[in-house]
C-alpha atoms as a printed R data frame, in Angstrom:
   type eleno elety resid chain resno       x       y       z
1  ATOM     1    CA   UNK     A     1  -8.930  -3.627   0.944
2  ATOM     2    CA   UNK     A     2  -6.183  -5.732   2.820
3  ATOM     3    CA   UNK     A     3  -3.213  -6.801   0.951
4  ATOM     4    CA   UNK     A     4  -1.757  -8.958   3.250
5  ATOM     5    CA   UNK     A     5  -3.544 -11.274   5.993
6  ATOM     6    CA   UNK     A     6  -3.927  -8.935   9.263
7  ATOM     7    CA   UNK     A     7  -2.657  -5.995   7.529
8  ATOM     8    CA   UNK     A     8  -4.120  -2.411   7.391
9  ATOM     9    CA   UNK     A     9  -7.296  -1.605   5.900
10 ATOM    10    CA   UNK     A    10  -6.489   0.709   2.857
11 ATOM    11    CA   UNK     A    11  -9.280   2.107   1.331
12 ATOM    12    CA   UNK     A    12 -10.299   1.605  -2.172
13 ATOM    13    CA   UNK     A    13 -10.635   5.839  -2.554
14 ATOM    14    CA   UNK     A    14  -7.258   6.089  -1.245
15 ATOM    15    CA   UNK     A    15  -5.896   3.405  -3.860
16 ATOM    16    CA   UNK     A    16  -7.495   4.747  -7.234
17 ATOM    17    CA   UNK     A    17  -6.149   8.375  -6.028
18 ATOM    18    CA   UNK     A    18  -2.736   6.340  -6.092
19 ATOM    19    CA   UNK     A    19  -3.321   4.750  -9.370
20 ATOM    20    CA   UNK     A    20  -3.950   8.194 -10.881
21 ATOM    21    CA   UNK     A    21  -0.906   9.197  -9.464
22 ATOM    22    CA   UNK     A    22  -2.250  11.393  -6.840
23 ATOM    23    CA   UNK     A    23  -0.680   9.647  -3.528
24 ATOM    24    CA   UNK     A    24   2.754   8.460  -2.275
25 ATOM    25    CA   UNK     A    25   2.486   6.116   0.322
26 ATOM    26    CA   UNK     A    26   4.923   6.553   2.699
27 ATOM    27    CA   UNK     A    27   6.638   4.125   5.204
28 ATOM    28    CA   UNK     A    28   8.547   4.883   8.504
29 ATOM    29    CA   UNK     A    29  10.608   3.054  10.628
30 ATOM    30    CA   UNK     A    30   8.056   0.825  12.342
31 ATOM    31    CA   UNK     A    31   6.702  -0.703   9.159
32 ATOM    32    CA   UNK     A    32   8.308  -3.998   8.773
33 ATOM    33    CA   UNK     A    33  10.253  -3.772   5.091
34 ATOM    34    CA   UNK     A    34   8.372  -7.322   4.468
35 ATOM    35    CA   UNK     A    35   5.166  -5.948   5.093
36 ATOM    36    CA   UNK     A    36   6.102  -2.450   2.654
37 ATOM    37    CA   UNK     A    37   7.800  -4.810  -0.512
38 ATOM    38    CA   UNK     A    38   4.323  -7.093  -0.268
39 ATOM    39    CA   UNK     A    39   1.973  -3.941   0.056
40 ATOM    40    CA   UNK     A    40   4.082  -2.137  -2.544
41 ATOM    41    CA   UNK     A    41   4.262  -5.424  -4.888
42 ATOM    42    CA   UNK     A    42   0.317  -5.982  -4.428
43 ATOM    43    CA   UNK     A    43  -0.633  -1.940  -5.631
44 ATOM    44    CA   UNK     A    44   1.925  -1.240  -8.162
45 ATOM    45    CA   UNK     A    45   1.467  -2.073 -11.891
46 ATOM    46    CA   UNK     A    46   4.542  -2.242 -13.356
């Protein structure tokens, strides 16, 4: 699944073990903080 146009690929195992609380994403220095706040925005439920 791509959250943003030409983003990475995440896959959809990797994002239900995050909704069931089971991964923390992590983002270093080269990730654009645009790119993390839309990715974060798109797979969190608030």
């Amino acid at each position: 699944m791509q959250f943003v146009k030409g983003g990475p690929d995440i896959p959809e195992r990797l994002l239900q073990a995050h909704e069931d609380g089971g991964v923390i994403f992590f983002c270093g220095a080269a990730v654009p903080v645009s790119l993390a706040q839309q990715v974060c925005r798109a797979s969190t439920v608030w």
